[in-house]
NUTIVEX-692697 format. One line per field, with one value per residue (C-alpha): residue number from 1; residue in one letter; x, y, z. Coordinates in pm, whole numbers, plus 50000, padded with zeros to 5 digits. Each point is the difference from the previous one (the first is absolute). Layout:
NUTIVEX-692697
n <- NUM, ...
res <- A, ...
c1 <- X, ...
c2 <- Y, ...
c3 <- Z, ...
***
This chain:
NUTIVEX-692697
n <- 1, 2, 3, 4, 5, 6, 7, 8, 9, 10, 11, 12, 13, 14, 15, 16, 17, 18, 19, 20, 21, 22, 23, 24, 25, 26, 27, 28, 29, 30, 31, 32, 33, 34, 35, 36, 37, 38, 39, 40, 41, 42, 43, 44, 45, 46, 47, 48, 49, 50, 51, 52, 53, 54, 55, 56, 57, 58, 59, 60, 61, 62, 63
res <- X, X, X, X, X, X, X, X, X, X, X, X, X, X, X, X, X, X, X, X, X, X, X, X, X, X, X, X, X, X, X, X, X, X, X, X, X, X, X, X, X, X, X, X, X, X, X, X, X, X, X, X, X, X, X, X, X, X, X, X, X, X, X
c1 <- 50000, 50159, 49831, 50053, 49884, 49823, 49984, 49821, 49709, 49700, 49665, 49822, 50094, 50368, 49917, 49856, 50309, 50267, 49811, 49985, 50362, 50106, 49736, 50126, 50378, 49886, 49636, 50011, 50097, 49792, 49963, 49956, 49969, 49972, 49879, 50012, 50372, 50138, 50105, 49969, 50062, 50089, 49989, 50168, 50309, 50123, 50276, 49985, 50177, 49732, 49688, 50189, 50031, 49586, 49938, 50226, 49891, 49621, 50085, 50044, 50361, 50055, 50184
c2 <- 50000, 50368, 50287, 50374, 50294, 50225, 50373, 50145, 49755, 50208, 49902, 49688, 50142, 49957, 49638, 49923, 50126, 49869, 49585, 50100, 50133, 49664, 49812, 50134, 49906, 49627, 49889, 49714, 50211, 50025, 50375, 50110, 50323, 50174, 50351, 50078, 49879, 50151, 49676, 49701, 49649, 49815, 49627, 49958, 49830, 50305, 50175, 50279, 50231, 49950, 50050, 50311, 50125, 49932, 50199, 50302, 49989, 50014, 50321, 49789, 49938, 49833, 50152
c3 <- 50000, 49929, 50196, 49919, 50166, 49747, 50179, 49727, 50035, 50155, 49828, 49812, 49714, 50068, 50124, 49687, 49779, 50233, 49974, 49591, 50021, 50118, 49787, 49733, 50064, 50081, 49946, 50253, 50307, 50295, 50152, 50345, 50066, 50362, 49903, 50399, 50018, 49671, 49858, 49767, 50045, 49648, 49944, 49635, 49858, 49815, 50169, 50253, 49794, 49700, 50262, 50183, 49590, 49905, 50341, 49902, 49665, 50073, 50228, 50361, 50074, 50316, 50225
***
């Protein structure tokens, strides 16, 4: 499991593009986000580099 703490997470609508961030960078990944806690928890077999890159590129770099 990688986790990442996403600061500039404050709304559904930024919990809905971070899970299609990381959709988008692997299809089979399962999302968790904790909009409360500021971060995401990522089950996926792609690297943590390539997941911390879909997240900066969709606007949501972890911190």
């Amino acid at each position: 499991m990688t986790e990442f703490k996403v600061d500039a997470m404050s709304c559904g609508h930024c919990v809905r593009a971070v899970t299609e961030a990381i959709r988008n960078a692997d299809p089979e990944a399962q999302v968790d986000v904790d909009l409360a806690q500021k971060t995401v928890r990522i089950e996926s077999s792609r690297p943590r580099a390539d997941l911390a890159h879909a997240l900066a590129e969709a606007g949501y770099a972890p911190a």
